[in-house]
C-alpha positions in Angstrom: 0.7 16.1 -12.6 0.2 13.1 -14.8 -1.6 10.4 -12.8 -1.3 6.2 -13.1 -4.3 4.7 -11.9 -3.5 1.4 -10.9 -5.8 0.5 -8.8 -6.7 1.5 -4.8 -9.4 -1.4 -2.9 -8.4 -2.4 0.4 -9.1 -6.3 1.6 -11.2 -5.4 4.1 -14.1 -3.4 1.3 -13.1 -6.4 -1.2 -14.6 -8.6 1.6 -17.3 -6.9 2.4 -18.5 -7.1 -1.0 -18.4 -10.5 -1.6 -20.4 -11.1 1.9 -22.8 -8.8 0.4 -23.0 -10.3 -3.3 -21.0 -8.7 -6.0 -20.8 -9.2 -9.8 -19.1 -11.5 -11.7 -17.5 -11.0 -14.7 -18.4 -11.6 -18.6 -21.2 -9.4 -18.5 -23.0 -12.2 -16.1 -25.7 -11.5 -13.8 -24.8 -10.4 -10.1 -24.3 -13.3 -8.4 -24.3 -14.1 -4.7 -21.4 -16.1 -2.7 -22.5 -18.1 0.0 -20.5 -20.1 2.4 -18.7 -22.8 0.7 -18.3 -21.0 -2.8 -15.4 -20.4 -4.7 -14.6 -17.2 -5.5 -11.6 -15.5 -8.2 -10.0 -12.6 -7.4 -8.1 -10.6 -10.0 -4.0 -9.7 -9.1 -3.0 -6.3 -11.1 0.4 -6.2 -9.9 3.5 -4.5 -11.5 5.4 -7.4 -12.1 7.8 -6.0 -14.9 9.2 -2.7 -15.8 10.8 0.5 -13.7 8.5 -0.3 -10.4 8.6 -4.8 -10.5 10.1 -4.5 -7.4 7.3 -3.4 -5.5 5.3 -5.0 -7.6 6.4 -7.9 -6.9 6.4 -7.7 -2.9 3.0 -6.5 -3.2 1.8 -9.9 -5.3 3.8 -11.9 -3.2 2.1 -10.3 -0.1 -1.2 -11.1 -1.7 -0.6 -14.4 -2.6 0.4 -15.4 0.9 -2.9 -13.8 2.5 -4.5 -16.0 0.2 -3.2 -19.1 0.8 -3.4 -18.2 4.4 -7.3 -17.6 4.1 -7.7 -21.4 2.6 -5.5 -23.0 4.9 -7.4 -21.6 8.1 -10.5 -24.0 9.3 -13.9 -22.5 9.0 -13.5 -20.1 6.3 -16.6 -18.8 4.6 -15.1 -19.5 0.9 -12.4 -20.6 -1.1 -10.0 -18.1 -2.9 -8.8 -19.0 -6.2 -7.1 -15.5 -8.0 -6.0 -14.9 -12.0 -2.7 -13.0 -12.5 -2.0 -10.0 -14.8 1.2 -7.8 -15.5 0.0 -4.4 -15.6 4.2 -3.3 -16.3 3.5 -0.2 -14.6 1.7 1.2 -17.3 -1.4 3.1 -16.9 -2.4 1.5 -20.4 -1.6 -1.6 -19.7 -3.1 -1.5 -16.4 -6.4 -0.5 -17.9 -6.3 -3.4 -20.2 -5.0 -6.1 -17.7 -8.0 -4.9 -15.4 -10.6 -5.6 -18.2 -9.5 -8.7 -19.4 -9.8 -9.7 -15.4 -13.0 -8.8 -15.0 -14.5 -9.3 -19.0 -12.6 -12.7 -19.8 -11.4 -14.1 -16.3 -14.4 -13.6 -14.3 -13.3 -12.2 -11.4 -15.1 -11.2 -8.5 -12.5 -8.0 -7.2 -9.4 -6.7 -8.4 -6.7 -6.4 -5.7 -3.6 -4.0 -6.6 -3.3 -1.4 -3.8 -1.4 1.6 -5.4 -1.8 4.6 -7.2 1.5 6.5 -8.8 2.3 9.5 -10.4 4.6 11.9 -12.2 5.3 15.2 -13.6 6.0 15.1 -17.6 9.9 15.4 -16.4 9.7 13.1 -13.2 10.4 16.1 -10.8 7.4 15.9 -9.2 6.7 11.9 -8.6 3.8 10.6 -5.6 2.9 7.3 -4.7 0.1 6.4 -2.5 -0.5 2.5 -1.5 -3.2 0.7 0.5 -1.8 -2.4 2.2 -2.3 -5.2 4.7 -0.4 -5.4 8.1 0.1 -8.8 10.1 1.6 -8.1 13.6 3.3 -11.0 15.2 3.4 -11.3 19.4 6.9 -10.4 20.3 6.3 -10.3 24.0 4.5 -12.3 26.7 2.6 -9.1 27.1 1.6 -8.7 23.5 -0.3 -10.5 21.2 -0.9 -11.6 17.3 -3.2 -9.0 15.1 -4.2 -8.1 11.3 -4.0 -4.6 10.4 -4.1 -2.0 7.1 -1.6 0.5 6.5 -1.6 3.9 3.9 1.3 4.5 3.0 2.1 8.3 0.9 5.7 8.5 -1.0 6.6 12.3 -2.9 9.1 14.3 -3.8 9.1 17.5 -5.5 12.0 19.8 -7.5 11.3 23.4 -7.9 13.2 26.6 -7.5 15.3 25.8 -10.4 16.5 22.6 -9.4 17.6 24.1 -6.6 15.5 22.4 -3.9 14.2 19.1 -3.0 10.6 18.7 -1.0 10.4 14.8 0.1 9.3 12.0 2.1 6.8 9.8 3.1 3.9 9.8 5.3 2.5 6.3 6.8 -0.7 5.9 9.1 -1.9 2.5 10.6 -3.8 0.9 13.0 -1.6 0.1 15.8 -2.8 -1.8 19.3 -2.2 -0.9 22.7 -1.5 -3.5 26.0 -5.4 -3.4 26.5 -6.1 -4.9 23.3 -8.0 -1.6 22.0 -7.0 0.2 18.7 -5.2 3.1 18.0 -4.0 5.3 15.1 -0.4 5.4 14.6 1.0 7.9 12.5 4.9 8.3 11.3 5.9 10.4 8.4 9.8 11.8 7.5 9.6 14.8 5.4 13.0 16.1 4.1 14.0 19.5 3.0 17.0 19.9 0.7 19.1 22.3 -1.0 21.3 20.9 -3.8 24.5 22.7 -3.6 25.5 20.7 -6.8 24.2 18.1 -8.9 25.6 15.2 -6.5 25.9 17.3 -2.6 22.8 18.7 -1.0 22.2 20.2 2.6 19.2 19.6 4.3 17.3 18.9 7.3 14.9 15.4 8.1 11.6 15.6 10.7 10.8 12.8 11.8 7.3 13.2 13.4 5.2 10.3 14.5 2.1 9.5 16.9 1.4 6.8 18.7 4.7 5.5 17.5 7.6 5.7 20.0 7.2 2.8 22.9 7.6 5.5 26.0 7.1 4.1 29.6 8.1 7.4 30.9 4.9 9.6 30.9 1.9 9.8 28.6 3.7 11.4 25.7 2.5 9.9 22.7 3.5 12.9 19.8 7.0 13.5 19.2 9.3 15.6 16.7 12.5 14.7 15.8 14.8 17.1 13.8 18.1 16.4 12.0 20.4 18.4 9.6 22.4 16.1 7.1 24.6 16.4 4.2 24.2 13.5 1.3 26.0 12.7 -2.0 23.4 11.7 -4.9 25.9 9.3 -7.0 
């Protein structure tokens, strides 16, 4: 398996380490933020090429958490961020992240996602680290941040003739009480391709945590399909 290292650092380390003091770029000294300072974040985002689309929800998604952070009263610091294009290149991702850190001075890199592929694309992953804002929907339920890992494969083998995929997603959900909990919801599919274009296979959805149920205290289920599809 050929990996793309994009890049994998979740908000929540990135802030701890500029509470903590972290370096700044150019080969400077490590320098301390304290409240009031400004600090420059580096975006490594995939903003052209085969994967700009989720590129660019990603760098739009941490552009708004930004201007979020400076518009909210009290904040510790101000965010100001630098912008690179890695195209989705593992090369160009390495030298988009140096010029950040070497020439831009930045303080952390955001760019939460790590790809990868087979020399002939029939194995591919995808693994991405991301921020969650919940909204209150009911009377009974209220506003809250949250992360999410999200895993994305799929796998040929057999001779072409089946198909392994799906995805896998866990995240911190929150219950009426206001405590935490761990949800977890993942589809894996299982095909067999008749042809080139029609396949027969069977979807599981299985999740914790994840179905709303005011009937008991059930909280795993397991949900099995069998489908046909037509890959145009």
């Amino acid at each position: 398996m050929k990996g793309k290292f994009i890049k994998l650092l979740a908000s929540a380390a990135m802030a701890t380490s500029m509470l903590a003091g972290c370096s700044s770029g150019g080969g400077a000294q490590a320098q301390t933020y304290k409240k009031g300072d400004t600090v420059k974040l580096g975006l490594n985002f995939e903003l052209t090429g085969n994967v700009a689309s989720y590129g660019k929800a990603e760098y739009n998604g941490a552009k708004l958490a930004i201007k979020q952070y400076n518009a909210k009263k009290g904040h510790k610091y101000k965010i100001k961020y630098e912008t690179q294009d890695d195209k989705g290149d593992a090369a160009e991702s390495t030298k988009a992240a140096q010029k950040l850190i070497t020439e831009d001075g930045v303080a952390a890199l955001i760019g939460p996602a790590w790809h990868g592929h087979s020399a002939d694309f029939s194995k591919t992953f995808s693994v991405q680290l991301m921020y969650k804002r919940f909204f209150k929907s009911y009377d009974y339920t209220s506003a809250y941040h949250s992360v999410q890992l999200t895993g994305v494969w799929s796998t040929t083998f057999a001779q072409n003739a089946l198909t392994f995929n799906g995805f896998i997603d866990f995240w911190r959900g929150q219950k009426a009480d206001g405590h935490g909990q761990l949800v977890m919801l993942t589809e894996p599919q299982l095909w067999y391709n008749v042809t080139e274009h029609f396949s027969l296979g069977t979807e599981w959805e299985i999740s914790s945590n994840f179905v709303y149920n005011t009937y008991n205290d059930k909280s795993f289920f397991i949900n099995p399909t069998l489908a046909a599809k037509w890959n145009f």
